[in-house]
ZAVEX-111244 format. One record per residue (C-alpha): chain; x, y, z. Coordinates in steps of 0.02 Angstrom, whole numbers, plus 50000, padded with zeros to 5 digits. Example, Ala and Ser with C-alpha at 12.3 -4.5 7.8 and 13.67 -1.06 7.14 Angstrom:
% ZAVEX-111244
{mol = A xx = 50615 yy = 49775 zz = 50390}
{mol = A xx = 50684 yy = 49947 zz = 50357}
% end
This chain:
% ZAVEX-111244
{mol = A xx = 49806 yy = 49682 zz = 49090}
{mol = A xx = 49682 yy = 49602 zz = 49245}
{mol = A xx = 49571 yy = 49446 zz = 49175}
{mol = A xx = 49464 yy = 49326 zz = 49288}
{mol = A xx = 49539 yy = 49159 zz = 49281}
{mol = A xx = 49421 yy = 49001 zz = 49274}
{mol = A xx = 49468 yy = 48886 zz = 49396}
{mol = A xx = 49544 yy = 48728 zz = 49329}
{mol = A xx = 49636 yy = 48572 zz = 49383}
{mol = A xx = 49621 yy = 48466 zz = 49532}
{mol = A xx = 49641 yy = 48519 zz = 49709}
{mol = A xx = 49780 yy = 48526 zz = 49790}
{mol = A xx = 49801 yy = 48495 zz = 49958}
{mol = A xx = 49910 yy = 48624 zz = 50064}
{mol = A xx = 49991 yy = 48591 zz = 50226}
{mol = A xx = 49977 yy = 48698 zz = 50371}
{mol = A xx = 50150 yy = 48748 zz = 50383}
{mol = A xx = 50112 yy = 48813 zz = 50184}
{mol = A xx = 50008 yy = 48945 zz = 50277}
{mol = A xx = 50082 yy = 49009 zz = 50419}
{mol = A xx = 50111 yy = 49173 zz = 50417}
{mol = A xx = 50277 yy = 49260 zz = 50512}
{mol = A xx = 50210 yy = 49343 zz = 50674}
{mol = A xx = 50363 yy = 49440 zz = 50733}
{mol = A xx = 50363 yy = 49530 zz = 50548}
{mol = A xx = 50167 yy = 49570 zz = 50570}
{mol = A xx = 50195 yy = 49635 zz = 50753}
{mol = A xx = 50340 yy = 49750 zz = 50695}
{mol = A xx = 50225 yy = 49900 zz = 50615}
{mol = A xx = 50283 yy = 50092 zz = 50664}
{mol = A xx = 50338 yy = 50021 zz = 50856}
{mol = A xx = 50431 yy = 50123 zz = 50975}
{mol = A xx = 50585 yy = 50092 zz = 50902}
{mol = A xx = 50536 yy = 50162 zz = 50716}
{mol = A xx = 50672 yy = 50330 zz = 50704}
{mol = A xx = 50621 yy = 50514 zz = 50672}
{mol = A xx = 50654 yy = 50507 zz = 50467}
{mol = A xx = 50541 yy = 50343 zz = 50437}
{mol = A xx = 50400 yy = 50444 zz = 50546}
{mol = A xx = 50419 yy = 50577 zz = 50436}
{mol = A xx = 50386 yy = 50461 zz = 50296}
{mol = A xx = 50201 yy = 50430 zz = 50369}
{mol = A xx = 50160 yy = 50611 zz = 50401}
{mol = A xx = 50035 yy = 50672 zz = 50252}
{mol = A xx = 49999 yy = 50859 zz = 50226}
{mol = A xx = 49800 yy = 50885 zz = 50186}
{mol = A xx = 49792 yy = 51080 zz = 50182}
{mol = A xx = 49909 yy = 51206 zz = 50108}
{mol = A xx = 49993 yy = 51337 zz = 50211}
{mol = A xx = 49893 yy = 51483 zz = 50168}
{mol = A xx = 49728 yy = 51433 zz = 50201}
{mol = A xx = 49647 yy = 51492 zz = 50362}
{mol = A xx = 49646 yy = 51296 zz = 50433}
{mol = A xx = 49825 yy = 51191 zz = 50448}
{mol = A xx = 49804 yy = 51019 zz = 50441}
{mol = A xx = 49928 yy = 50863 zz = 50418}
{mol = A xx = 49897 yy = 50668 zz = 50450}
{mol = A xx = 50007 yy = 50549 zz = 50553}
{mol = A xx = 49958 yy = 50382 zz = 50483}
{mol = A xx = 49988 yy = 50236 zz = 50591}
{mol = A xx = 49950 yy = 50053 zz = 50529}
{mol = A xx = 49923 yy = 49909 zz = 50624}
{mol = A xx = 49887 yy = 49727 zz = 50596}
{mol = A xx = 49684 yy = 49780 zz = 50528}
{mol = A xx = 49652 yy = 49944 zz = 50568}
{mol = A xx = 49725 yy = 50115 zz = 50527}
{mol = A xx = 49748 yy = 50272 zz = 50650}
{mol = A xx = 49751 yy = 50426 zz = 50587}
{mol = A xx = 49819 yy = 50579 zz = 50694}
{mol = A xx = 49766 yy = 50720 zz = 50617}
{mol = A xx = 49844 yy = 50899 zz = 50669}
{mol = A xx = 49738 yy = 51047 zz = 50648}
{mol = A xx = 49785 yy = 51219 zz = 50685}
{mol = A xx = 49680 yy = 51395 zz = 50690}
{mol = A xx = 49811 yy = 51505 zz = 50579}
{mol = A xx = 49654 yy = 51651 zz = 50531}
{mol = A xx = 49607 yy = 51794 zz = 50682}
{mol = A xx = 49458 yy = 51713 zz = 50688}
{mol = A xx = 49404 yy = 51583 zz = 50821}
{mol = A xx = 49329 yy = 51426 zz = 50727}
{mol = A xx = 49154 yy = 51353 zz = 50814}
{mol = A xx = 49085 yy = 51181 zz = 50767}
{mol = A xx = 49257 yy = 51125 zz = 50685}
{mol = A xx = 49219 yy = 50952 zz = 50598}
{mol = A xx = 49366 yy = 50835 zz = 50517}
{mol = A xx = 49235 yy = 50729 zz = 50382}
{mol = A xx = 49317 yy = 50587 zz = 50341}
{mol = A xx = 49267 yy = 50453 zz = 50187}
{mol = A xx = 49352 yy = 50320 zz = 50119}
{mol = A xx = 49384 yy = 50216 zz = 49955}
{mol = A xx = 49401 yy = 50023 zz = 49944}
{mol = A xx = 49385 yy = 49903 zz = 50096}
{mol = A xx = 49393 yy = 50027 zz = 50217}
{mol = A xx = 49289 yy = 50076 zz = 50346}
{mol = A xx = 49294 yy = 50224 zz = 50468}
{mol = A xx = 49207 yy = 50180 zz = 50648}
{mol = A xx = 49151 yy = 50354 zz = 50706}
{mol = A xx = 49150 yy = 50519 zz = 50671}
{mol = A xx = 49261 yy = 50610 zz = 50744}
{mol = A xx = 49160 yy = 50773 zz = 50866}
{mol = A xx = 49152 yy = 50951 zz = 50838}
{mol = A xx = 49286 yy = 51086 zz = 50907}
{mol = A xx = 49313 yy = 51260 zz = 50960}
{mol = A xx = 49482 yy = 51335 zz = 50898}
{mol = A xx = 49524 yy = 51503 zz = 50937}
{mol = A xx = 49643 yy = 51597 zz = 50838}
{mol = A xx = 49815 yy = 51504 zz = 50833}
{mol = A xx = 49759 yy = 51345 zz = 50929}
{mol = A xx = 49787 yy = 51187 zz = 50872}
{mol = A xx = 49717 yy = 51014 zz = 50915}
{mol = A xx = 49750 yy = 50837 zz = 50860}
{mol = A xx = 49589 yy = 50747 zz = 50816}
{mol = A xx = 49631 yy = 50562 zz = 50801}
{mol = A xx = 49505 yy = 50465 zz = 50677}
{mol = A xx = 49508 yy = 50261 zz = 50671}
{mol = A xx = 49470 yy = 50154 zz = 50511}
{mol = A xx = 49436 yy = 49972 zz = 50504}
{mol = A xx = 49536 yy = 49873 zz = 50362}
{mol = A xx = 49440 yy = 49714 zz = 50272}
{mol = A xx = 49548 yy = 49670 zz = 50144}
{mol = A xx = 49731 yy = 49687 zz = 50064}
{mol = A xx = 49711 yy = 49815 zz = 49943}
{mol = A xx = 49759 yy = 49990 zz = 49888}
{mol = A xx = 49631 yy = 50110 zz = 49996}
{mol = A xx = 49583 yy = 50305 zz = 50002}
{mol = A xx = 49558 yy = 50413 zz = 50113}
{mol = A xx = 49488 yy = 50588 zz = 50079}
{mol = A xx = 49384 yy = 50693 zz = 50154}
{mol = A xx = 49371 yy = 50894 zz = 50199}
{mol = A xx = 49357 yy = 51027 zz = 50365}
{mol = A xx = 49209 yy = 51115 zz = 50383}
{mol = A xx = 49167 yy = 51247 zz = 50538}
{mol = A xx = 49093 yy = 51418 zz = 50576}
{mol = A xx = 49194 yy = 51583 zz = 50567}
{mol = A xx = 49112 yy = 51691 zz = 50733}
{mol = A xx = 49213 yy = 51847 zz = 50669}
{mol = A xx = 49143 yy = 51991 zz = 50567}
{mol = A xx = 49235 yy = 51947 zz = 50395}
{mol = A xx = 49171 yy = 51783 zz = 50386}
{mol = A xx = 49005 yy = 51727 zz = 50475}
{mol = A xx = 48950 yy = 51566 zz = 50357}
{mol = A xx = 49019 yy = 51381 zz = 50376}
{mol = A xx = 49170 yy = 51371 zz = 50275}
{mol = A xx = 49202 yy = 51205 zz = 50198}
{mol = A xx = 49411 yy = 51169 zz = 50160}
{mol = A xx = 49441 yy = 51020 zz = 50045}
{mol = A xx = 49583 yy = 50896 zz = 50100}
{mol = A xx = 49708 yy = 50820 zz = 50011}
{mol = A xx = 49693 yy = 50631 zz = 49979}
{mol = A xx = 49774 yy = 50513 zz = 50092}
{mol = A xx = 49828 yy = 50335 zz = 50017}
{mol = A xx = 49843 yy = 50187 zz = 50104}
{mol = A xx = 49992 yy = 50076 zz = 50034}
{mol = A xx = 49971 yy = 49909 zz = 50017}
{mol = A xx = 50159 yy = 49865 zz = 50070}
{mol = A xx = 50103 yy = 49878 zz = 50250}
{mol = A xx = 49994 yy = 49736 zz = 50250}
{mol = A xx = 50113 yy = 49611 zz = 50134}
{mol = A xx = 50243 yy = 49526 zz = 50204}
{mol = A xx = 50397 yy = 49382 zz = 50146}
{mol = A xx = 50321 yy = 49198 zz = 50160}
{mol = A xx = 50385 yy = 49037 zz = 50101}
{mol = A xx = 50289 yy = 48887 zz = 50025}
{mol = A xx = 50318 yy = 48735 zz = 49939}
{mol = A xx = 50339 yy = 48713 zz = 49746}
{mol = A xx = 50205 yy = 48600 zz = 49769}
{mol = A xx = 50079 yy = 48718 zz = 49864}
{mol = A xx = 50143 yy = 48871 zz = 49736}
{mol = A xx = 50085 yy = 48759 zz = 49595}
{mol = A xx = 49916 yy = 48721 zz = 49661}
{mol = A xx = 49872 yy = 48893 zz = 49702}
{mol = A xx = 49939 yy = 48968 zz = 49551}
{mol = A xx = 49804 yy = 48866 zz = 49465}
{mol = A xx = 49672 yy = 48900 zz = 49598}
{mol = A xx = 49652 yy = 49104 zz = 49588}
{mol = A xx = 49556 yy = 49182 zz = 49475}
{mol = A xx = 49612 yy = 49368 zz = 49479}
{mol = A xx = 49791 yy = 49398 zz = 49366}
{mol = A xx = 49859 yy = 49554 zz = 49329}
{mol = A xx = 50000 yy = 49542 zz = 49179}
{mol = A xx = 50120 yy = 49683 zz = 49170}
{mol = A xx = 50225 yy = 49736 zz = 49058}
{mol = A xx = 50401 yy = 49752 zz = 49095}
{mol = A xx = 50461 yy = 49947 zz = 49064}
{mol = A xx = 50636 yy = 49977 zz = 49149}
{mol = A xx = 50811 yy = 50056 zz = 49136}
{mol = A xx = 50887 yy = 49915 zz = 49228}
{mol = A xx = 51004 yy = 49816 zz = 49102}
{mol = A xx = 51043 yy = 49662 zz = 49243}
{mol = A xx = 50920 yy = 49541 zz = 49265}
{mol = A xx = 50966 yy = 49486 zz = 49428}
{mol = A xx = 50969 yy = 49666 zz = 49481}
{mol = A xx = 50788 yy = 49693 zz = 49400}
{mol = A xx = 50729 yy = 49551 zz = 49508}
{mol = A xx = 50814 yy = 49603 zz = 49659}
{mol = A xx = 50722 yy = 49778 zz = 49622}
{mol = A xx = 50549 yy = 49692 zz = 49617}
{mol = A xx = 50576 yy = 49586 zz = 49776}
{mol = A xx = 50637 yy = 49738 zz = 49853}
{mol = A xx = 50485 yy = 49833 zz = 49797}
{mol = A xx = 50345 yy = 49720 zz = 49830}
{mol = A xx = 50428 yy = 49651 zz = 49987}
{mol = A xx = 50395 yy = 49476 zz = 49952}
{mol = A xx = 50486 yy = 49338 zz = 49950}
{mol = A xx = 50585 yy = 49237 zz = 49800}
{mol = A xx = 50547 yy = 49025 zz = 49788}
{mol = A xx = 50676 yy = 48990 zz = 49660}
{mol = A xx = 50828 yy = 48957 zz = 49743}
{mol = A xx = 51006 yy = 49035 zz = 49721}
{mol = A xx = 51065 yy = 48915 zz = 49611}
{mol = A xx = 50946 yy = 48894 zz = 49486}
{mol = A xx = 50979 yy = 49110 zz = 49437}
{mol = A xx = 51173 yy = 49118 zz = 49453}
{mol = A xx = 51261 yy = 49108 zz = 49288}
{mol = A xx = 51274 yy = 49254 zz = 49157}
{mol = A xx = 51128 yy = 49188 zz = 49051}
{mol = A xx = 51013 yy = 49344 zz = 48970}
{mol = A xx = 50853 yy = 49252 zz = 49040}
{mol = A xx = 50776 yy = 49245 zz = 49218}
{mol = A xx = 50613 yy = 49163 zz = 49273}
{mol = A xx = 50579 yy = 49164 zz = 49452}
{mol = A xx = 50437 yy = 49146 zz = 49559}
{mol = A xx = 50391 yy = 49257 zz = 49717}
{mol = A xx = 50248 yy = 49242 zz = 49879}
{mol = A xx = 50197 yy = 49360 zz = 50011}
{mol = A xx = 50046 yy = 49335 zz = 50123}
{mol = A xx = 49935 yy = 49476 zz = 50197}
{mol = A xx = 49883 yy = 49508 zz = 50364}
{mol = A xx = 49718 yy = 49422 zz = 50322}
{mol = A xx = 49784 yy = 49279 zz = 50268}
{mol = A xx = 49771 yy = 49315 zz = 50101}
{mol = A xx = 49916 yy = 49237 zz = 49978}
{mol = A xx = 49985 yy = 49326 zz = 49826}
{mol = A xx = 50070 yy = 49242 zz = 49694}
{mol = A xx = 50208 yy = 49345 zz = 49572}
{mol = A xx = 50300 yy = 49254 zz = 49409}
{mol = A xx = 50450 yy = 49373 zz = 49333}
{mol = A xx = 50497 yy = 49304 zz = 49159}
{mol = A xx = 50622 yy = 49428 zz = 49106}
{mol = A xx = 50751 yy = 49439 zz = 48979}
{mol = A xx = 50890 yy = 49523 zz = 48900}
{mol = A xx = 50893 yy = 49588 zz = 48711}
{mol = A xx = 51062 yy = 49551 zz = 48614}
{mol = A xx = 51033 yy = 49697 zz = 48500}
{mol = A xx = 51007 yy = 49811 zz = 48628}
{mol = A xx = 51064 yy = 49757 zz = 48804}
{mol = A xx = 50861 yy = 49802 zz = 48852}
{mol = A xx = 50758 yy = 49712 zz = 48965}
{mol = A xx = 50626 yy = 49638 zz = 48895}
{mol = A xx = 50467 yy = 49512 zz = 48984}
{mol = A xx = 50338 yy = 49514 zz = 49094}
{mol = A xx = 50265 yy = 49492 zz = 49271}
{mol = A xx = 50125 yy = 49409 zz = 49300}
{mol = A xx = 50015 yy = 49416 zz = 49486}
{mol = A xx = 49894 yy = 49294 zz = 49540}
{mol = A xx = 49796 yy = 49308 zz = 49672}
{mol = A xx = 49617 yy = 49263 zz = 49771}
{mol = A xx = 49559 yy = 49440 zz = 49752}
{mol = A xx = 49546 yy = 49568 zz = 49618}
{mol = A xx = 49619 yy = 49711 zz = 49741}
{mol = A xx = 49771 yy = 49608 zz = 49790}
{mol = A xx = 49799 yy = 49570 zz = 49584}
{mol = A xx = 49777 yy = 49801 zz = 49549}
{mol = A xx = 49863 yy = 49852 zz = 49684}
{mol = A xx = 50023 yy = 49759 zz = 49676}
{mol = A xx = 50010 yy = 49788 zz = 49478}
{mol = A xx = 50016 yy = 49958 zz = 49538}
{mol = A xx = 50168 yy = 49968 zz = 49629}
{mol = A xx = 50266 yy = 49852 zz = 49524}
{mol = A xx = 50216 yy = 49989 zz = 49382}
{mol = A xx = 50247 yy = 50125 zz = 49493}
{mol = A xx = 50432 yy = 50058 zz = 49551}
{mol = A xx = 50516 yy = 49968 zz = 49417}
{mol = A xx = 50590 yy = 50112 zz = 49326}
{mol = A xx = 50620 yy = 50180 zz = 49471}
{mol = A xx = 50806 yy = 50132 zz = 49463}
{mol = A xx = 50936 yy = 50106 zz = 49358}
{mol = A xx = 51092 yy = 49993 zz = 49336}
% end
């Protein structure tokens, strides 16, 4: 469940150091030394193979913009005039020009690269559809060729950061925007459940070592990431584990400045917590 929280309490002042982000993490995104398999990982197929234009995305992310490489190749007997890649997007994203028309005969291909401006940490779409003009005698009217949606993940503008109990407190009672979810897993550890989420979300856990060893049945930890933009979320897993029958039972609860930051992580957490099993 996502409420609006009123802001209450006093301010709290953060230091500087509370906010720094880590720069070599945010520089590290798809460089040269990225291997073949995690490449693969980025490439998005947007038409099937039997329709008369072949197309698939490369999606590279940087620090606040998004490239996307798109492959397009002629696979009718026909040679395609005024070939267009429309492009439109979903969320806090922007696209900066359209990319121009092309001639394809039959069996070229060409890579039409598109760029799209990111304003905020959130959970974006991109969708979108090929349109161009068949010259041959079958097919003389502008064919349009829906694309498959392309989804921009949120993990690749989150990364680990560290803050004082102190500074956690204050913005935990700052933001507005929290996003209560439900725990629903097969995992029967609750260390290993939390490890999942951190994992997951790729933040960062506050509570220290100590204060989770032991072999008690409950768990309540705290976790912070910051975005590329500066933007701070806030996670609190409050987990723990039914005598009658070894379940996992709690919730997570995400705070943040935003509303998108708040969904989108809700999302994933949903999306990857039964995702394994212990």
């Amino acid at each position: 469940s996502v409420r609006r929280l009123k802001p209450g309490g006093a301010d709290v002042e953060l230091d500087d150091d509370d906010h720094d982000m880590d720069i070599d993490q945010l520089a590290a995104t798809g460089g040269d030394t990225e291997d073949f398999s995690e490449r693969l990982k980025r490439v998005t197929q947007l038409t099937g193979m039997s329709d008369p234009v072949y197309a698939e995305a490369f999606v590279t992310v940087h620090q606040y913009d998004i490239v996307l490489d798109v492959l397009i190749v002629n696979q009718s007997s026909e040679t395609m005039a005024n070939l267009t890649l429309e492009l439109a997007t979903v969320g806090d994203l922007k696209l900066c020009e359209r990319p121009t028309a092309h001639t394809l005969a039959p069996g070229e291909s060409r890579t039409v690269r598109a760029n799209i401006k990111v304003a905020s940490t959130e959970t974006g779409i991109v969708f979108g559809s090929i349109v161009f003009d068949a010259t041959g005698p079958a097919n003389q009217e502008r064919t349009c060729i829906v694309l498959h949606d392309i989804h921009i993940d949120i993990m690749d503008y989150i990364s680990p950061a560290s803050c004082s109990d102190l500074a956690f407190r204050g913005m935990w009672a700052e933001f507005e925007w929290e996003n209560k979810v439900a725990v629903n897993t097969d995992i029967t550890d609750v260390q290993g459940f939390l490890d999942h989420v951190v994992k997951s979300t790729n933040m960062r856990c506050l509570t220290p070592a100590s204060a989770l060893g032991g072999q008690s049945g409950f768990l309540a930890a705290n976790l912070y990431a910051r975005s590329n933009f500066g933007e701070a979320a806030l996670v609190n897993v409050s987990i723990e584990k039914r005598p009658s029958d070894g379940k996992i039972q709690g919730y997570i609860r995400i705070r943040s400045k935003t509303q998108g930051i708040a969904l989108s992580l809700g999302d994933k957490i949903t999306l990857k917590q039964k995702a394994a099993t212990k």
